[in-house]
N, CA, C and O atoms as CSV, one atom per row, in Angstrom:
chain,resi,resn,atom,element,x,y,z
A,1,UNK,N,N,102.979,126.215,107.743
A,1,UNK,CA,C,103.605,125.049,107.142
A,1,UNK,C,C,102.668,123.852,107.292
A,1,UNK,O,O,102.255,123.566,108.416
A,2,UNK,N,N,102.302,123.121,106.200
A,2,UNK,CA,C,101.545,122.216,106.062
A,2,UNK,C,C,102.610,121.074,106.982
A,2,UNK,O,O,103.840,121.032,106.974
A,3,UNK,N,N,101.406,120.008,107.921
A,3,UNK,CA,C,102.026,119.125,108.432
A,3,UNK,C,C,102.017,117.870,107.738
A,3,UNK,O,O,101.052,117.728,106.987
A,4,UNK,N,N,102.929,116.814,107.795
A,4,UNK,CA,C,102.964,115.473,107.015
A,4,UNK,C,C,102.206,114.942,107.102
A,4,UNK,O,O,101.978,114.681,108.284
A,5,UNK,N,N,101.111,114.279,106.013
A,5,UNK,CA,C,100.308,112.881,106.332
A,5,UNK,C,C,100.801,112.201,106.957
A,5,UNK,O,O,102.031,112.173,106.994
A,6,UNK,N,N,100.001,111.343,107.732
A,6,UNK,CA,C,100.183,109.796,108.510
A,6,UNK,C,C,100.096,108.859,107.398
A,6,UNK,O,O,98.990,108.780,106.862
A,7,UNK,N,N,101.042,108.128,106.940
A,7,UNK,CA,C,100.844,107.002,105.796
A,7,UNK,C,C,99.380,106.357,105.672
A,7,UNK,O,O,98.581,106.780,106.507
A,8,UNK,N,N,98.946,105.490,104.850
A,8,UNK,CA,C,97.888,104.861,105.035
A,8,UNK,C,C,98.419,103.180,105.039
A,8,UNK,O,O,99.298,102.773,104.280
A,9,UNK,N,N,97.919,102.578,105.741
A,9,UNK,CA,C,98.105,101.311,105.904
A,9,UNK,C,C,97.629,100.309,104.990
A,9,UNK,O,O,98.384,99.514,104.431
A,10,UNK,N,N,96.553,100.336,104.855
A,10,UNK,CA,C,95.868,99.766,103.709
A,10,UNK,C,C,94.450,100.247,103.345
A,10,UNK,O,O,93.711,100.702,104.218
A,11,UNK,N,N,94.030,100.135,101.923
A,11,UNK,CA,C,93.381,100.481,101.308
A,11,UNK,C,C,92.103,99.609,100.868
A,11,UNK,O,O,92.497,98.566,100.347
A,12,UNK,N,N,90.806,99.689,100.905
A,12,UNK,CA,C,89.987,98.582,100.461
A,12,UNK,C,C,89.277,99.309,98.719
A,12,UNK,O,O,89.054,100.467,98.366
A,13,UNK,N,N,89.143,98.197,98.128
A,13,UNK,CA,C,88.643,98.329,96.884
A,13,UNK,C,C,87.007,97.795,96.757
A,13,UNK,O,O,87.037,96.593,96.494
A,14,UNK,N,N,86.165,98.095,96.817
A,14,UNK,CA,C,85.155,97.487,96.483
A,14,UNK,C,C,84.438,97.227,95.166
A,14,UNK,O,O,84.850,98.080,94.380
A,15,UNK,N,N,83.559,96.441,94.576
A,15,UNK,CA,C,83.614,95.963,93.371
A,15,UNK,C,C,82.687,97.284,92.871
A,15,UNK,O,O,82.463,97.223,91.662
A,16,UNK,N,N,82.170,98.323,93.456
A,16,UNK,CA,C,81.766,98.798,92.416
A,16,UNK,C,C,82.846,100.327,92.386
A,16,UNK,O,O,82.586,101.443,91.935
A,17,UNK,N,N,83.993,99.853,93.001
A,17,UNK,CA,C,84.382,101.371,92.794
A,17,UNK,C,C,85.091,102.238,93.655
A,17,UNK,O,O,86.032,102.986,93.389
A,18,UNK,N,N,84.213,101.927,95.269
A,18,UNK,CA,C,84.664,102.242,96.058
A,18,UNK,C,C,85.838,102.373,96.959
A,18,UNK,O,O,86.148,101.372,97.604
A,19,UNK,N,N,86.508,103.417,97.095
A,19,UNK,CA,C,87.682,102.909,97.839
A,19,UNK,C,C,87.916,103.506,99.260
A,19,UNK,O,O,87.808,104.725,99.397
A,20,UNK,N,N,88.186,102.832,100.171
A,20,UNK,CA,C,88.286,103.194,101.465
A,20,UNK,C,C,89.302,102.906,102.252
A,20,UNK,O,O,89.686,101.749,102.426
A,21,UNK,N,N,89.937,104.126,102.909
A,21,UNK,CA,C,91.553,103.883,104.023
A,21,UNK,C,C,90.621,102.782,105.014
A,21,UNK,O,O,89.400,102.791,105.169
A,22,UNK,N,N,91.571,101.903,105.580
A,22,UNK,CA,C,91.510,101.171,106.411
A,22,UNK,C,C,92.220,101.383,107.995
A,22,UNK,O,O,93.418,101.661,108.053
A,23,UNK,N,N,91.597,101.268,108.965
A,23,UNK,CA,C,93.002,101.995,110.168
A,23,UNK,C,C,94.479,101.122,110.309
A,23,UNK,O,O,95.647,101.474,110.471
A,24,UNK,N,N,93.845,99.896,110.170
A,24,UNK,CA,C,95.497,99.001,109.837
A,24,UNK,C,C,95.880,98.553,108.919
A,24,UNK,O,O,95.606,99.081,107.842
A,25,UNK,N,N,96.723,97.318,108.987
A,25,UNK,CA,C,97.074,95.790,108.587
A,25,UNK,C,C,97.178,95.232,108.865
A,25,UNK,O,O,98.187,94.739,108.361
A,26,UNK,N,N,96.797,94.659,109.549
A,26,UNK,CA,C,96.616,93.226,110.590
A,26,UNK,C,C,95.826,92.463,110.169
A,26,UNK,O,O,94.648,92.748,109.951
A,27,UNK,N,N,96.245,91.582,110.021
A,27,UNK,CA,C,95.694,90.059,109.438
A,27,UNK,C,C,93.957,90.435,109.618
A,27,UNK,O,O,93.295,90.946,108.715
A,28,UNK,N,N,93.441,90.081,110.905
A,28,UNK,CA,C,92.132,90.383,110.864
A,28,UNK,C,C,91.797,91.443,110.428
A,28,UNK,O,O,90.711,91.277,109.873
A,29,UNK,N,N,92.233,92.839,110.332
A,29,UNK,CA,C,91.573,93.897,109.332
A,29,UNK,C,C,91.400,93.713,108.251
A,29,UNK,O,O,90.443,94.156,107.615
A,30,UNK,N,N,92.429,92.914,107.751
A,30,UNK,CA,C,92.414,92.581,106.417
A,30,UNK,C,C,91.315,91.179,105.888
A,30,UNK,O,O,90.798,91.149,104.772
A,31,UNK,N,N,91.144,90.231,106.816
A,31,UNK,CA,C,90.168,89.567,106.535
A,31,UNK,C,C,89.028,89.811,106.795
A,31,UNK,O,O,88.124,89.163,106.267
A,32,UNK,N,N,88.763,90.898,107.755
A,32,UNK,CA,C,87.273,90.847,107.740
A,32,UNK,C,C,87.069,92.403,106.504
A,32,UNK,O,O,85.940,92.755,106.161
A,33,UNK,N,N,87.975,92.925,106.146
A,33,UNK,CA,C,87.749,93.682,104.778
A,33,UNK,C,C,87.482,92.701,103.648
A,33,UNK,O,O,87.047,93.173,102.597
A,34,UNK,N,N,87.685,91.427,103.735
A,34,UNK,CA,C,87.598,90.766,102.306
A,34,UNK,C,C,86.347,90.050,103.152
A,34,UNK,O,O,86.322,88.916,102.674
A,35,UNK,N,N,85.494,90.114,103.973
A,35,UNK,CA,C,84.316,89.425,104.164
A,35,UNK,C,C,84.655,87.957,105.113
A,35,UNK,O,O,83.809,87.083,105.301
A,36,UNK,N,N,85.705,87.924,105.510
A,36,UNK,CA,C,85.640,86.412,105.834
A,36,UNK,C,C,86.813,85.904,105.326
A,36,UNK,O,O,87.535,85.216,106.049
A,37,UNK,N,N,87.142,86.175,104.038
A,37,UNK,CA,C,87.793,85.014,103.048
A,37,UNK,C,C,89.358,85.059,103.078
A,37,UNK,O,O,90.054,86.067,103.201
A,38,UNK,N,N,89.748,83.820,102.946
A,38,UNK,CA,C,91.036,83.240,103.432
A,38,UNK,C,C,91.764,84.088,102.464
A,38,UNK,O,O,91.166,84.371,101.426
A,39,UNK,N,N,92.834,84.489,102.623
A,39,UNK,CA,C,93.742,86.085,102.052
A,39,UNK,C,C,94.575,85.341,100.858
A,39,UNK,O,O,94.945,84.169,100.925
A,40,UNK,N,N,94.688,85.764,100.326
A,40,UNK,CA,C,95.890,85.411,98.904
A,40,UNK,C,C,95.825,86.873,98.612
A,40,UNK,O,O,95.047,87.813,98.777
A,41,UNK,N,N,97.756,86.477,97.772
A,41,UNK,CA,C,98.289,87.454,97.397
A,41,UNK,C,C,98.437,88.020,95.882
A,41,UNK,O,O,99.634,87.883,95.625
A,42,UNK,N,N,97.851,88.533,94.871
A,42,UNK,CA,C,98.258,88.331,93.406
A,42,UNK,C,C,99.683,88.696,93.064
A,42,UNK,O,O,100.417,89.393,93.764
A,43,UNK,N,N,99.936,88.240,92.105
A,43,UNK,CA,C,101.258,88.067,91.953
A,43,UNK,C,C,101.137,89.620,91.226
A,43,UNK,O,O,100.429,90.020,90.301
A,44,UNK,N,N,102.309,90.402,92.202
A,44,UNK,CA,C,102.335,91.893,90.982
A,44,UNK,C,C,104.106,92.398,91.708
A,44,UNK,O,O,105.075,91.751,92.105
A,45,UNK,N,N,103.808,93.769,91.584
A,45,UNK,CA,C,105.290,94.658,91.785
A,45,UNK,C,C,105.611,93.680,93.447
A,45,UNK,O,O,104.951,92.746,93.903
A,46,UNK,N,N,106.468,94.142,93.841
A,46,UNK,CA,C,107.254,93.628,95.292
A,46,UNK,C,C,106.939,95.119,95.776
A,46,UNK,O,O,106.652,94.862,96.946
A,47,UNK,N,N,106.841,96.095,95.697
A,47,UNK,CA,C,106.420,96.984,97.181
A,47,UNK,C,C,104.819,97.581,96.925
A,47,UNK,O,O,104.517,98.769,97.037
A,48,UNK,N,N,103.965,96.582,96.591
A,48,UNK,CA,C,102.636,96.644,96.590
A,48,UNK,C,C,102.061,94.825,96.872
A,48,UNK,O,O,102.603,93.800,96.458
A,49,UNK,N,N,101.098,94.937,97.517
A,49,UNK,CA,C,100.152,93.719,97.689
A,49,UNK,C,C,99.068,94.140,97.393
A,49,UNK,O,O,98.475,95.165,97.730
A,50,UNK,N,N,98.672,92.894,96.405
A,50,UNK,CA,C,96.764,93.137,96.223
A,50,UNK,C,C,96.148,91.950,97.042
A,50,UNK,O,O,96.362,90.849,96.534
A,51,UNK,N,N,95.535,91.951,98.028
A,51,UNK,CA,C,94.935,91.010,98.878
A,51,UNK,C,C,93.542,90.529,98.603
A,51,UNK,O,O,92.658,91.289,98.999
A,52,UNK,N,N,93.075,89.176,97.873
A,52,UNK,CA,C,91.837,89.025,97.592
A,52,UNK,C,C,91.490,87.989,98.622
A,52,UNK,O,O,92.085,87.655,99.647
A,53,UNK,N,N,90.091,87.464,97.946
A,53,UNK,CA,C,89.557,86.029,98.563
A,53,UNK,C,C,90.014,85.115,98.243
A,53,UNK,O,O,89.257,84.498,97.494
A,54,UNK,N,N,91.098,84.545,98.443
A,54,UNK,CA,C,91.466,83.153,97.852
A,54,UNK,C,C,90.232,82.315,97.037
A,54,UNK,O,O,90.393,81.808,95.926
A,55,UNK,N,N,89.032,82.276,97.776
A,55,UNK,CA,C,88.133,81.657,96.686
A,55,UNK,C,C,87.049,82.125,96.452
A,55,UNK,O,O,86.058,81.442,96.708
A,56,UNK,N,N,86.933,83.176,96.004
A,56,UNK,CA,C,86.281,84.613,95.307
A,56,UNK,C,C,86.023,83.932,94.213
A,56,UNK,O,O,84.836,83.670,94.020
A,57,UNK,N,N,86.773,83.581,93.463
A,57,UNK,CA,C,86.591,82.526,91.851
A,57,UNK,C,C,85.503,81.485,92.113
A,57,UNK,O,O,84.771,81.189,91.168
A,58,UNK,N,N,85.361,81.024,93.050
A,58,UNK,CA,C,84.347,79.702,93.366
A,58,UNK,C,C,83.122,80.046,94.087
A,58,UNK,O,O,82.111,79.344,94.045
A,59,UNK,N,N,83.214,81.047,94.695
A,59,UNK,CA,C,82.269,81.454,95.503
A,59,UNK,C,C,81.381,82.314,94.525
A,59,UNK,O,O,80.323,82.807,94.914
A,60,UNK,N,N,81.941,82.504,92.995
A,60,UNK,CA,C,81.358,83.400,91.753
A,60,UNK,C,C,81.323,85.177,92.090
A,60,UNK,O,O,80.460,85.894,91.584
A,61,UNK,N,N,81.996,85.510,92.667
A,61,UNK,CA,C,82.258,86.694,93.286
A,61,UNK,C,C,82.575,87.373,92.122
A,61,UNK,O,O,83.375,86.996,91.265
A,62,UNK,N,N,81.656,88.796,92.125
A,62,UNK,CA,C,81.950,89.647,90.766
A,62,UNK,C,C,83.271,90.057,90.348
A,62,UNK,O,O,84.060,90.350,91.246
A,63,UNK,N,N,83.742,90.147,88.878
A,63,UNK,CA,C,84.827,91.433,88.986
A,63,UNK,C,C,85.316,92.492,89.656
A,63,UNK,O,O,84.504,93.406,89.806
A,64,UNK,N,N,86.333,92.645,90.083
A,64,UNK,CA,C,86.713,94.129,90.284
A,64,UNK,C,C,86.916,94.504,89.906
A,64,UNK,O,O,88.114,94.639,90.155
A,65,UNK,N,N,86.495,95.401,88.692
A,65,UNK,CA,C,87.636,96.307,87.536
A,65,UNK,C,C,88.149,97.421,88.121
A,65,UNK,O,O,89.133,97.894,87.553
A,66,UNK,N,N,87.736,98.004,89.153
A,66,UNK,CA,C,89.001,99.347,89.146
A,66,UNK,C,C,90.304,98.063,89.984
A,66,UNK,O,O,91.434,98.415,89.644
A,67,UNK,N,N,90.341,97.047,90.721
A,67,UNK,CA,C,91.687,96.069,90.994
A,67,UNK,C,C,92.117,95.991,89.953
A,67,UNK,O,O,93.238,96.419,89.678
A,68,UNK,N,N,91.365,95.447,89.140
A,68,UNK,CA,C,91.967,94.563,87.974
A,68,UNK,C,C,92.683,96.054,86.727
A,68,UNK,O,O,93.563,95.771,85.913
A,69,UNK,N,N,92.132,97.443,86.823
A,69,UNK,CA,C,93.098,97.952,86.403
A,69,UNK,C,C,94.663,99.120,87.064
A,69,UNK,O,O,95.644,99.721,86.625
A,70,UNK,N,N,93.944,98.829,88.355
A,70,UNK,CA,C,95.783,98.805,89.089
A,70,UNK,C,C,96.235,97.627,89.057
A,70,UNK,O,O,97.461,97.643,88.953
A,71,UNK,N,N,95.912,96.867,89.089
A,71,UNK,CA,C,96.522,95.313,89.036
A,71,UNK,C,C,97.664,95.080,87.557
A,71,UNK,O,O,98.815,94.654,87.471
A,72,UNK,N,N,96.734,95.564,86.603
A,72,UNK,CA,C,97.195,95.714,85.034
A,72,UNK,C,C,98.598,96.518,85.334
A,72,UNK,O,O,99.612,95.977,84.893
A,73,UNK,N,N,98.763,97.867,86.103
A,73,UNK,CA,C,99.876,98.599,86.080
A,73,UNK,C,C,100.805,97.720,87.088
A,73,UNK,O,O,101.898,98.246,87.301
A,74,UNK,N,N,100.634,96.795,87.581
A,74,UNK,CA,C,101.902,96.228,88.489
A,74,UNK,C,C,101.868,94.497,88.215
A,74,UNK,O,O,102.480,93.741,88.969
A,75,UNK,N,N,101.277,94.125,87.343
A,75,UNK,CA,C,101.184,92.571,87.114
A,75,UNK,C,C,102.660,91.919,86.331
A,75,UNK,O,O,102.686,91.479,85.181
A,76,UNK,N,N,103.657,91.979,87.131
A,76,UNK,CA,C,104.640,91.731,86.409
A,76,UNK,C,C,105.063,90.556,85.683
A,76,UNK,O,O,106.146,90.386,85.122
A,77,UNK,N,N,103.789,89.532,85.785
A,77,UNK,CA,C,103.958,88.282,85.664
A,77,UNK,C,C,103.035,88.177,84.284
A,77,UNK,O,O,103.274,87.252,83.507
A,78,UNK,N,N,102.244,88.890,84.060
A,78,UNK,CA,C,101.515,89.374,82.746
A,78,UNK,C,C,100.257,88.073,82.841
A,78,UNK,O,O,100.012,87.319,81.899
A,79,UNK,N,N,99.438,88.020,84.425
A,79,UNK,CA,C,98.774,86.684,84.661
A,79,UNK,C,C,97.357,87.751,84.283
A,79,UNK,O,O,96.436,87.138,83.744
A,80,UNK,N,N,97.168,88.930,84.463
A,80,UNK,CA,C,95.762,89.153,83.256
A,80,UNK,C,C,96.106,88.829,81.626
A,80,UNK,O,O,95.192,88.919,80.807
A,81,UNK,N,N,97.113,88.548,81.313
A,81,UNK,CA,C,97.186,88.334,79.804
A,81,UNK,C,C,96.706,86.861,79.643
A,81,UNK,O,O,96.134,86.502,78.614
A,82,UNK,N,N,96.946,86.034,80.660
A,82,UNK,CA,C,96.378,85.114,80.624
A,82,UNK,C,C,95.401,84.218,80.976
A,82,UNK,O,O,95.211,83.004,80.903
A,83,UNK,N,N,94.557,85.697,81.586
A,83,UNK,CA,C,92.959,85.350,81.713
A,83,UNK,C,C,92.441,85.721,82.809
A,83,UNK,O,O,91.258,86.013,82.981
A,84,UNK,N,N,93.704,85.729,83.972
A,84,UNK,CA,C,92.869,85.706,85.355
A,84,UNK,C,C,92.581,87.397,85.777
A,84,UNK,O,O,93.198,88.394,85.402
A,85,UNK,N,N,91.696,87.309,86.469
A,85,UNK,CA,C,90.944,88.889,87.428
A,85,UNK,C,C,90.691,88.552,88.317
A,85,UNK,O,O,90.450,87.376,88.592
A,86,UNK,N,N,90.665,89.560,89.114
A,86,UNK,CA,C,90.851,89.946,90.937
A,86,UNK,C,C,89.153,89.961,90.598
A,86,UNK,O,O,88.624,90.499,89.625
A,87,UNK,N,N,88.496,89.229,91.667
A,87,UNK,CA,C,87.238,89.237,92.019
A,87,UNK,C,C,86.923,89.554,93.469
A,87,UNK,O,O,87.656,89.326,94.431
A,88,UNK,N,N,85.406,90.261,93.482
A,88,UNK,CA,C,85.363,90.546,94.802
A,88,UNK,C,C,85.993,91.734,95.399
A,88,UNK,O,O,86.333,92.569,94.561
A,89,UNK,N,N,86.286,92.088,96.864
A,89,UNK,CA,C,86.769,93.354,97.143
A,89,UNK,C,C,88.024,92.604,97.139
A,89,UNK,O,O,88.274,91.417,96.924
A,90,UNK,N,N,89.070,94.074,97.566
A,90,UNK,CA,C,90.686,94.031,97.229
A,90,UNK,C,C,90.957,94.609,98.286
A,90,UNK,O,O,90.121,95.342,98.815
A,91,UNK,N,N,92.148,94.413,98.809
A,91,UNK,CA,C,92.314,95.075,100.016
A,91,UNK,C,C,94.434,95.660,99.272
A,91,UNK,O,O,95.208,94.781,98.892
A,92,UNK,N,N,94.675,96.572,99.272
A,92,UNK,CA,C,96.158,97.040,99.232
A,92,UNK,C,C,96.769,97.360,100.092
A,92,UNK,O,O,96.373,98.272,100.818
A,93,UNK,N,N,97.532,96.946,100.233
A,93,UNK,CA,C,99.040,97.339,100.942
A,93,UNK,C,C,100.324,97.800,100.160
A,93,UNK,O,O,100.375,97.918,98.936
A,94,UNK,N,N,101.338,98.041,101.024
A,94,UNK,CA,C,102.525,97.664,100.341
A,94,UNK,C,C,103.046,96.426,100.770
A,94,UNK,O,O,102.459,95.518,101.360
A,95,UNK,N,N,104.737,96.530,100.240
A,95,UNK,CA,C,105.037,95.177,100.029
A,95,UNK,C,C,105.260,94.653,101.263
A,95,UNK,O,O,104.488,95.110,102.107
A,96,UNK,N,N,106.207,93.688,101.751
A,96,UNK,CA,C,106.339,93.169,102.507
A,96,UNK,C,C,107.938,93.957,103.149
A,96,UNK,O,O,108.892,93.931,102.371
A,97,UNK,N,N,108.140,94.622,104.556
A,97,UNK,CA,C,109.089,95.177,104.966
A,97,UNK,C,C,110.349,93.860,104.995
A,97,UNK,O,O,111.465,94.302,105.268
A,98,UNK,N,N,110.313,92.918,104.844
A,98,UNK,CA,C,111.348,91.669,104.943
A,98,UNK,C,C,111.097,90.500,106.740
A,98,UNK,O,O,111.503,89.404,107.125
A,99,UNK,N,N,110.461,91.299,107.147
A,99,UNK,CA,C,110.146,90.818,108.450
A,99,UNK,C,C,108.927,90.202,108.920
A,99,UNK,O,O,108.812,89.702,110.040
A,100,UNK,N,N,107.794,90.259,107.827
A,100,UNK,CA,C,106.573,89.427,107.509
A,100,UNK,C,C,105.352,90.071,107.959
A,100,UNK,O,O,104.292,89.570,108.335
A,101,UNK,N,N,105.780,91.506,107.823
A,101,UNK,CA,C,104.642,92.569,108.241
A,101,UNK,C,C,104.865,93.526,107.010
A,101,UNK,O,O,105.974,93.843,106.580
A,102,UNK,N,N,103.763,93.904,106.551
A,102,UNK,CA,C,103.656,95.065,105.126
A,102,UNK,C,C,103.532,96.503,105.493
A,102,UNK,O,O,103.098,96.919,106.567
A,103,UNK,N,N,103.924,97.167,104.569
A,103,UNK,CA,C,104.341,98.255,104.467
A,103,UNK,C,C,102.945,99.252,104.265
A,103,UNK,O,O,101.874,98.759,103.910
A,104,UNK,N,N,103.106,100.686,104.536
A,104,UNK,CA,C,101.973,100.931,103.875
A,104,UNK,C,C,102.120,101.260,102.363
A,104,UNK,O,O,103.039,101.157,101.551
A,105,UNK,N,N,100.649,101.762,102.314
A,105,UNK,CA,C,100.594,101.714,100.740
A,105,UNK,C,C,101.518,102.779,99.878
A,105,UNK,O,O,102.024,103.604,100.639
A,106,UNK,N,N,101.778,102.926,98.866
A,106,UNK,CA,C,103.109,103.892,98.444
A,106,UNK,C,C,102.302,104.600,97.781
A,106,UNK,O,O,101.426,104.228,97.000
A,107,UNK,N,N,102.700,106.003,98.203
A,107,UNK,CA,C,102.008,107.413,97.477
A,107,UNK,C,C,101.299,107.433,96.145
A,107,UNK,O,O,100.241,108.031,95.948
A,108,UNK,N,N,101.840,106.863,95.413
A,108,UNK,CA,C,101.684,106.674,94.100
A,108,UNK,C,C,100.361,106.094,94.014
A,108,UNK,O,O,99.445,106.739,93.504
A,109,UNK,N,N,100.152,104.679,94.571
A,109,UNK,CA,C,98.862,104.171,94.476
A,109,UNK,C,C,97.928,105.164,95.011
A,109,UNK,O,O,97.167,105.743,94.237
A,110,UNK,N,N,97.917,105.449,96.450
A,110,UNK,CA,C,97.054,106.271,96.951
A,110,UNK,C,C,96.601,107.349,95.681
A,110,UNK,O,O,95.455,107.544,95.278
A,111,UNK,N,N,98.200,108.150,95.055
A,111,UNK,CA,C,97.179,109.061,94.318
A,111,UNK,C,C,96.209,108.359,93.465
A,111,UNK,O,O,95.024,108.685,93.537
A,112,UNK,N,N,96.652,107.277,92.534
A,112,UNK,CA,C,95.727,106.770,91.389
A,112,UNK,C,C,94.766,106.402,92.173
A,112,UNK,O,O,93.972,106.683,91.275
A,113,UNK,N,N,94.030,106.005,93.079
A,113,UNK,CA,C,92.984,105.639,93.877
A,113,UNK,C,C,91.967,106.886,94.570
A,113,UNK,O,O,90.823,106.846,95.023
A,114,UNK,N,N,92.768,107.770,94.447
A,114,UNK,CA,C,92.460,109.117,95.011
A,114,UNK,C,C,91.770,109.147,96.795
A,114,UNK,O,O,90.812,109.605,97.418
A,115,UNK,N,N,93.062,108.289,97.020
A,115,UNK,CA,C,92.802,108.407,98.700
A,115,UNK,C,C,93.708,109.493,99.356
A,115,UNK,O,O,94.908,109.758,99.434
A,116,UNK,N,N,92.815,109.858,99.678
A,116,UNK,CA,C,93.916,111.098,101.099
A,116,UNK,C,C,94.327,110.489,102.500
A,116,UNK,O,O,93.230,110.260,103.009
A,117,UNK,N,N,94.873,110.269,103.012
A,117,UNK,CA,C,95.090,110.593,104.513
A,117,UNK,C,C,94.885,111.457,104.958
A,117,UNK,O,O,95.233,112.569,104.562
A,118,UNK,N,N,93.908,111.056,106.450
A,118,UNK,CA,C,93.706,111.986,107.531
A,118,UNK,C,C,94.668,112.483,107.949
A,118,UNK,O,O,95.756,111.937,107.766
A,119,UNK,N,N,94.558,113.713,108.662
A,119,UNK,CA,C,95.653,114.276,108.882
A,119,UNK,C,C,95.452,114.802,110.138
A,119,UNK,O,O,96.346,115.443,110.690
């Protein structure tokens, strides 16, 4: 009998592609996955977070297109229709459990990302 994955906590996106499990979510994992840069949230589904550089845009930080097209499948606010893209690396989670700590990431993403959990 196959045993259960261990969830994944969060996920990093890098701009050319790359994607890599992370061991947590903790604030500092998550900022020093985005390099430094002060965390913002894009506006998308409620049990997913896309975590960028808040000023990735100013700092001229490349596209991410594989973010920017999971981003496309959960942007419920339709804010790529109106111009903006996730620059720089991405860091995913899930949403927020109600208690101000996130969830991990939900199966679904993992598959489209094609991350496994260790097991």
């Amino acid at each position: 009998m196959e045993e259960a994955r261990p969830p994944v906590a969060a996920v990093r996106i890098d701009v050319d592609g790359r994607v890599t499990a992370l061991p947590d979510a903790a604030y500092q994992t998550l900022r020093a996955a985005l390099n430094g840069g002060w965390l913002e949230n894009a506006p998308c589904r409620p049990d997913v977070c896309l975590w960028v550089d808040e000023e990735g845009k100013l700092k001229g930080l490349p596209v991410n297109h594989r973010a920017n097209e999971l981003w496309s499948m959960i942007d419920l606010y339709r804010t790529q229709e109106a111009g903006d893209r996730l620059v720089g690396v991405c860091v995913v989670t899930g949403g927020s459990d109600g208690q101000g700590e996130v969830t991990p990431v939900p199966p679904w993403v993992l598959a489209h990302l094609g991350v496994v959990a260790d097991g």
